[in-house]
C-alpha positions in Angstrom: 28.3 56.3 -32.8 27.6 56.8 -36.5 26.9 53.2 -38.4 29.1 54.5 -41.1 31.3 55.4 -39.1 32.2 51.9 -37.0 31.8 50.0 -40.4 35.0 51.7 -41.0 36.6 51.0 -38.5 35.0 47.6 -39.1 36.7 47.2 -42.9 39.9 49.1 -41.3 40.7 45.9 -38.9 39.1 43.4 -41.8 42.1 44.9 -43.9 44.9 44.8 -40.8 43.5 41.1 -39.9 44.2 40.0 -43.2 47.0 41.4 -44.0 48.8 39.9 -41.4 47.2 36.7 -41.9 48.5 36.9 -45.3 51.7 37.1 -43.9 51.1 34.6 -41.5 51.1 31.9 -44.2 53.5 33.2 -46.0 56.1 32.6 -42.9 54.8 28.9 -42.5 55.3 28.4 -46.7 59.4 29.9 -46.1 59.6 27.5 -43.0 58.3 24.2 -44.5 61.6 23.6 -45.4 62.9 24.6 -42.4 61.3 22.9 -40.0 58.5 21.1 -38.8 54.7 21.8 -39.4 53.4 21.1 -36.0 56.6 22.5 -34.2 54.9 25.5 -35.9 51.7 24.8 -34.5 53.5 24.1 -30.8 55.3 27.5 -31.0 52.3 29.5 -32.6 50.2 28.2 -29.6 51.9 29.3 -27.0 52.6 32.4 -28.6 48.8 33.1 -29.4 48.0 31.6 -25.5 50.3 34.2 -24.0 48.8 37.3 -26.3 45.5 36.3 -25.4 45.5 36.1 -21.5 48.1 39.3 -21.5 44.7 40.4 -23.6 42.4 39.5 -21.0 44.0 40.3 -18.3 44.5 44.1 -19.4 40.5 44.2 -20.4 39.6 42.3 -16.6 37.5 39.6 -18.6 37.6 36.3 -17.0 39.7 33.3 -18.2 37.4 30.6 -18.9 39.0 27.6 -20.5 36.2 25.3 -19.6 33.0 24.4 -22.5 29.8 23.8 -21.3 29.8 21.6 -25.1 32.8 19.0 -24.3 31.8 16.8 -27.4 30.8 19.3 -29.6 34.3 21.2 -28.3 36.6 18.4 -29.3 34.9 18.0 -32.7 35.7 21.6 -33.5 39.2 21.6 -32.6 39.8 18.2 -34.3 38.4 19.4 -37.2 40.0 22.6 -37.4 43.4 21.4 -36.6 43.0 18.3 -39.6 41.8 21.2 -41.9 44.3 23.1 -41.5 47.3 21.5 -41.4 46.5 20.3 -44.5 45.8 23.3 -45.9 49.5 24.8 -44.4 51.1 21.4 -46.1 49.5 22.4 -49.6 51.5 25.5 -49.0 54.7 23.5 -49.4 52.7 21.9 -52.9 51.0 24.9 -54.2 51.1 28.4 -54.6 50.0 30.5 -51.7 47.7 32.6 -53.9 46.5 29.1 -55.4 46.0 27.3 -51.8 44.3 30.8 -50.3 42.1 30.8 -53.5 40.5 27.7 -52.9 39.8 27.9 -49.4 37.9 30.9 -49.9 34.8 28.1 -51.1 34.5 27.9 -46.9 31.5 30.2 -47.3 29.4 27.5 -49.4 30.5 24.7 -47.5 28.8 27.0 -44.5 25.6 27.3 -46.0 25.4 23.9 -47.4 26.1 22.9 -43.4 23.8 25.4 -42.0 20.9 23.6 -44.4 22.2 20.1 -43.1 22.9 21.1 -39.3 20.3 23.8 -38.0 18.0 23.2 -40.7 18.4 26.8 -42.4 16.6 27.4 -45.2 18.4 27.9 -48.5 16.5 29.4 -51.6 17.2 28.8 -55.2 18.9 31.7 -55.8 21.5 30.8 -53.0 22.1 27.3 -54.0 23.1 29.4 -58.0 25.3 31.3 -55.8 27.1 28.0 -54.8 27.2 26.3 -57.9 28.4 29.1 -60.2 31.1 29.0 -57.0 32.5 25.3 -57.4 32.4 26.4 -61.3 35.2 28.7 -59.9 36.9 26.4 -57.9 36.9 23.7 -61.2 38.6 26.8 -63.3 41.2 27.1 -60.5 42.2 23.8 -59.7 41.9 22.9 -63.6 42.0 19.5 -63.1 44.1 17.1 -65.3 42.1 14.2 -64.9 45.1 11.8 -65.9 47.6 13.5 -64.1 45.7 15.0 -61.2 47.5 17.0 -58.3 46.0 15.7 -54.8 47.0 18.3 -52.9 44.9 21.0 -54.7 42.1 19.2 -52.7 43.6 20.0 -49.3 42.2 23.6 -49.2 39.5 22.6 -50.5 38.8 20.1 -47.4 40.1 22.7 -45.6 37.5 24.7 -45.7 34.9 22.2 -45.2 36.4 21.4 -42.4 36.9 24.8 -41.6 32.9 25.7 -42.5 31.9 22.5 -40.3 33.5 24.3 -37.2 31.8 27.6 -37.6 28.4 25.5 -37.8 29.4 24.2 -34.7 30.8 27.5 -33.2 27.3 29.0 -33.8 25.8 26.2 -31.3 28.2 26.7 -28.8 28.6 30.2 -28.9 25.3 31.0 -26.8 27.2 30.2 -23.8 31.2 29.5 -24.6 32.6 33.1 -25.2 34.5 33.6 -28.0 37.7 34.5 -26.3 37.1 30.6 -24.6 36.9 29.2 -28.1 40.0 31.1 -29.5 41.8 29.3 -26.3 40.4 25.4 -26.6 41.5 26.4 -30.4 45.4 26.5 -29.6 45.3 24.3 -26.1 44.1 21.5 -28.5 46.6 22.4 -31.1 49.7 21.9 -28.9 48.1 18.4 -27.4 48.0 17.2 -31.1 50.8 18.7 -31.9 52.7 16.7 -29.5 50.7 13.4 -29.8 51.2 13.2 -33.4 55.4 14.1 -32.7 55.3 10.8 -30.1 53.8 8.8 -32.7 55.7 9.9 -35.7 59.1 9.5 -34.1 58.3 6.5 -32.7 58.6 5.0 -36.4 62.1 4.9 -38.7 60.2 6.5 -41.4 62.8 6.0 -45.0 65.1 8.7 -45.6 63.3 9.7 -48.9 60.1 9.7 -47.6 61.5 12.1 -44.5 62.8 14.3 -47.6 59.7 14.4 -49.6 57.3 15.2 -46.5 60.0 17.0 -44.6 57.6 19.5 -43.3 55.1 16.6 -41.6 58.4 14.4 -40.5 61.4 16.1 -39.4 63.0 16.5 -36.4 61.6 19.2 -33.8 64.7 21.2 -34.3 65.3 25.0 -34.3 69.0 25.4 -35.0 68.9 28.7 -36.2 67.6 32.3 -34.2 65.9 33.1 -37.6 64.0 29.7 -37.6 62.6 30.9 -34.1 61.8 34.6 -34.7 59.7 33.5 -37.6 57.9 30.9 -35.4 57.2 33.8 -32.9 55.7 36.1 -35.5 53.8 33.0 -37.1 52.2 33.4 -33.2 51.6 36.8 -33.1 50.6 37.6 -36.6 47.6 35.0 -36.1 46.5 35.6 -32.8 46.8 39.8 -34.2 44.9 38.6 -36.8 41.8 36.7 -34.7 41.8 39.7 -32.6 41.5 41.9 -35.9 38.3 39.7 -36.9 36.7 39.2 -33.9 36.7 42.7 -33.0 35.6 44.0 -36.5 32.4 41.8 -36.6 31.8 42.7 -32.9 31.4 46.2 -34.0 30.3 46.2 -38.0 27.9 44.8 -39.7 29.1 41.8 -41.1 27.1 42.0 -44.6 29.0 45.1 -45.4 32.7 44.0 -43.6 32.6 40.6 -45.1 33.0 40.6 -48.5 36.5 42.7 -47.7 38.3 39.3 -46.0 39.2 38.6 -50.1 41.6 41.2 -49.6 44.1 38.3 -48.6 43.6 36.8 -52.0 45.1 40.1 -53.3 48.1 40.0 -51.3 48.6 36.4 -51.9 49.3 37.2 -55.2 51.0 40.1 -55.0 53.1 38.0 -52.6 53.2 34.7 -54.9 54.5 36.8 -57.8 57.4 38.6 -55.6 58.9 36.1 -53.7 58.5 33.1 -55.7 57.8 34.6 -59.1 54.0 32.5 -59.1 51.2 33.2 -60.5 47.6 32.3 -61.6 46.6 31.1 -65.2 44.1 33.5 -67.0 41.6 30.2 -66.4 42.2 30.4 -62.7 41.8 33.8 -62.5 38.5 33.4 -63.9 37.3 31.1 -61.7 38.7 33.5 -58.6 36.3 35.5 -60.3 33.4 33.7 -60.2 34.7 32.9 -56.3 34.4 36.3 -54.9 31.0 37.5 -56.8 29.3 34.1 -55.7 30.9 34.5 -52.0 29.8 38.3 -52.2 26.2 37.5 -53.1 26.2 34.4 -50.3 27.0 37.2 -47.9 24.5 40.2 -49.4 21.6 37.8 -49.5 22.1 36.4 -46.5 22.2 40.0 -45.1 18.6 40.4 -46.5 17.0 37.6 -45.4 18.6 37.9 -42.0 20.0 35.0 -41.8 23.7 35.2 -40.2 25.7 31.9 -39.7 27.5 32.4 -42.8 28.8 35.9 -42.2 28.4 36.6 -38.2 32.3 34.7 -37.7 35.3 35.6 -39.7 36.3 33.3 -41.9 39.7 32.0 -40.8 
């Protein structure tokens, strides 16, 4: 089939996958004061575990939830799971458009871990590209350096975290199949899940601080149908949205497909603005500028010199 034709297709699913992880976040920002964080996690899992071997099944490829990398397994799932629930508690702190702006450094992080890791080779040019990127990120999180607001950090770690796993998902992917990974990714997820809910309810936390971090410390309740149906769509719209991804690199080229995953930064705030009447400052938007022409630049040169680590695995 024409190039042109599956890059298309490619950007097509780039744009669904996106979309609906756009959503995705948006559900878990209107249920962190709802419910619990890694309830949310628990739920999504087994939503996303279900999907996937219904998935599986229907194409007749194999099940494997084994790793021929144990360590280097564990390491990726701890990592992702820490990254990420901090970036999902920022959402209760931040703006989504903010929170989803500043993740969106995970591409340098990748390339400054590549270097580190698997000894690539980074030129000058690239190493501009990630500077004049953390320029952006400064103008975003404008920092108040006597008043400063800790939690615009968490999507920033985040996405190291995030960039660290995708270093390691390049080692591990010669012989753990994507569809395996995707699977440890949400297995691990509910054994956290429920490790951390024996320990935190094994202490009387104070009342205030249960109200302040209500999203990390309340009870694993779901009293209402609403609270569940979102959970369930918090499942499927990520496990749509992985699906989305995975098959749009399988079948583009990723140089090209991308530099179109910033498409969630749009909806983020067209979505920040409508529901919660949020926006960026003209300073931040400047900096989201200098975000997505650095990131797109990481991922054209990158295409030229043929080296892929940073833009061969979606970036969420």
């Amino acid at each position: 089939m024409n190039q042109n034709i599956q890059n298309s297709k490619a950007i097509f699913l780039i744009f669904i996958g996106m979309s609906v992880f756009a959503i995705q976040d948006t559900l878990i920002k209107l249920l962190s004061d709802l419910t619990n964080i890694y309830l949310i996690y628990f739920i999504r899992s087994i939503v996303g575990l279900i999907v996937i071997f219904f998935y599986l099944k229907v194409k007749k490829i194999p099940i494997i939830i084994t790793t021929f990398y144990p360590k280097l397994t564990v390491l990726r799932t701890v990592l992702f799971f820490l990254g990420f629930s901090l970036y999902y508690y920022s959402l209760t702190k931040l703006s989504l458009a903010l929170a989803i702006t500043l993740f969106f450094v995970s591409p340098f992080f990748v390339t400054i871990f590549s270097m580190m890791i698997i000894k690539e080779s980074v030129g000058i040019r690239r190493w501009f590209a990630i500077v004049i990127g953390f320029i952006g990120v400064f103008l975003v999180m404008d920092p108040k350096f006597d008043n400063f607001n800790i939690y615009l950090l968490f999507p920033v770690i985040c996405a190291m975290c995030y960039a660290f796993t995708v270093v390691i998902q390049k080692k591990t992917s010669d012989k753990d199949s994507l569809f395996s990974q995707i699977i440890h990714i949400y297995i691990s997820a509910m054994i956290f899940s429920i490790i951390i809910k024996s320990f935190i309810f094994s202490y009387d936390f104070r009342p205030e601080l249960v109200e302040e971090s209500k999203f990390l410390l309340s009870d694993w309740n779901i009293d209402r149908y609403k609270i569940f149906v979102m959970m369930v769509c918090v499942g499927l719209t990520g496990v749509i949205g992985f699906l989305c991804l995975f098959a749009a690199y399988n079948i583009g080229s990723p140089s090209i497909i991308a530099p179109f995953e910033y498409i969630i930064i749009f909806w983020a705030i067209l979505i920040s603005w409508f529901i919660w009447g949020e926006t960026l400052a003209f300073k931040s938007f400047i900096g989201l500028l200098l975000i997505i022409s650095s990131g797109i630049y990481t991922f054209v040169r990158e295409a030229i010199l043929k080296k892929s680590i940073s833009i061969d695995k979606p970036m969420r």
